[in-house]
C-alpha positions as CSV (number, residue, x, y, z in Angstrom):
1,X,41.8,32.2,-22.4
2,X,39.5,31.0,-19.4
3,X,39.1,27.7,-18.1
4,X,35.8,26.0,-18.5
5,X,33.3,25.8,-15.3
6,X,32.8,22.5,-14.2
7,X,29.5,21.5,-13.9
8,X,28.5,21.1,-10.3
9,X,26.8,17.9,-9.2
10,X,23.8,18.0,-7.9
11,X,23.6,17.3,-4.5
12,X,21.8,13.7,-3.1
13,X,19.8,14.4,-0.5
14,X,17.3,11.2,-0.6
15,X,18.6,8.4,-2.1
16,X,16.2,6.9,-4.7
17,X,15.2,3.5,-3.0
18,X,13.1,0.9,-5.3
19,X,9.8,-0.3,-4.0
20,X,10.4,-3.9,-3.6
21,X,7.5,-5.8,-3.4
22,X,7.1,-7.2,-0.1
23,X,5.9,-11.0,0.4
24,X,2.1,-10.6,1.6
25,X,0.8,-12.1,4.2
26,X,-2.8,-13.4,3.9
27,X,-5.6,-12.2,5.1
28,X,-8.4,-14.4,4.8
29,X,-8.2,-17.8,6.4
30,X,-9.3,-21.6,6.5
31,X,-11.9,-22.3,9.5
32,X,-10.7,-25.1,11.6
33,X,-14.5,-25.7,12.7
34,X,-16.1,-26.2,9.3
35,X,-12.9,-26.2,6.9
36,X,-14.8,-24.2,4.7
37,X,-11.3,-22.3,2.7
38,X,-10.9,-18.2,3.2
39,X,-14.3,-18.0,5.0
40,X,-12.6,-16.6,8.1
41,X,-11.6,-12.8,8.0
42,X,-9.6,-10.7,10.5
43,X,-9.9,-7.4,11.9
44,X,-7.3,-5.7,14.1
45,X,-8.3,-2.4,16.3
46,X,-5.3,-1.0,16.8
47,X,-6.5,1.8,18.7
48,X,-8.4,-0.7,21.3
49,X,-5.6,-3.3,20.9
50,X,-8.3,-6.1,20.1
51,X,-7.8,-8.2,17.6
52,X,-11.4,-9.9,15.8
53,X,-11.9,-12.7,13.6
54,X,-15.2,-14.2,12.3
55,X,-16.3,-17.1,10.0
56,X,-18.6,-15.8,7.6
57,X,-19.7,-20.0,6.9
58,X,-20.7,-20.8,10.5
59,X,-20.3,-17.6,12.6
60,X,-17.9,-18.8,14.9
61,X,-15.8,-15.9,16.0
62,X,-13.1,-15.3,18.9
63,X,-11.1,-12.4,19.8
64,X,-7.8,-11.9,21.2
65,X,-5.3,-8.8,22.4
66,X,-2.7,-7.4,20.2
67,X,0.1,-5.4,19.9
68,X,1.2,-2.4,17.6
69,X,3.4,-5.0,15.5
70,X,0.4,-7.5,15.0
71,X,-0.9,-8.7,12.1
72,X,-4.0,-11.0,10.9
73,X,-2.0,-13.9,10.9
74,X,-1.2,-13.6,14.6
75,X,-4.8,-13.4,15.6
76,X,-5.2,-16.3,13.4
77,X,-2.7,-18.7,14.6
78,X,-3.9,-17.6,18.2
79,X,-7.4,-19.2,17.8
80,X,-5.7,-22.0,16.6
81,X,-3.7,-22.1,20.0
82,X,-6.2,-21.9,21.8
83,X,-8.6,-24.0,20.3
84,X,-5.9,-26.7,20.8
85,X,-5.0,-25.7,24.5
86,X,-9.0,-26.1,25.5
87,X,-9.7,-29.6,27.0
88,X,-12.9,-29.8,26.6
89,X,-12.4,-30.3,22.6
90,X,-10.2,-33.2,23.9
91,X,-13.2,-34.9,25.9
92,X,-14.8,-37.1,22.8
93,X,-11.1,-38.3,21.7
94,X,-10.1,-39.4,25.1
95,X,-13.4,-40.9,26.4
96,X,-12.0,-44.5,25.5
97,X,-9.0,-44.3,26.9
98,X,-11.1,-45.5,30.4
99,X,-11.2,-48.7,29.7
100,X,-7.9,-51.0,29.3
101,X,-7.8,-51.2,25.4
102,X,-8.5,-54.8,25.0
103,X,-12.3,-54.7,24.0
104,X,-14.6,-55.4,26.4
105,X,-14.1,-56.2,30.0
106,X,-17.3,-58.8,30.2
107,X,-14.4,-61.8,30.9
């Protein structure tokens, strides 16, 4: 009598990987000149490396240079930068500061 032919294993060439759901990063945005929520939508050229945002409540818009591993996000939080690093949005909360801080000066 023979011996039985062991099936042969088929042979893994890709590994089967799950598609685990990755955490998703938004992609509409809260204006930080009107506060009106998710008005504010991003656009990224890759292509030109621009970066483009707009806020569809009160048009403000600003655009910025990206790289090949940018996202919305990134254009977002650099309008915030900036809009923080410009002085002259500082100019009406410092204009006080002039005078000593004790009221008026007519003593």
């Amino acid at each position: 009598m023979g011996r039985r032919k062991s099936r042969s294993k088929p042979l893994v060439t890709k590994r089967k990987i799950e598609n685990k759901q990755r955490n998703k990063l938004p992609t509409k945005f809260d204006c930080i000149f009107c506060t009106q929520e998710g008005s504010v939508e991003c656009k990224i050229f890759k292509d030109k490396k621009q970066g483009n945002l707009r806020c569809n409540a009160c048009g403000e818009s600003f655009q910025t240079k990206v790289h090949s591993l940018s996202e919305n996000i990134d254009v977002y939080t650099d309008w915030k930068d900036s809009h923080v690093a410009e002085p002259e949005h500082y100019e009406e909360d410092h204009e006080d500061e002039e005078s000593d801080g004790y009221g008026d000066d007519s003593e």
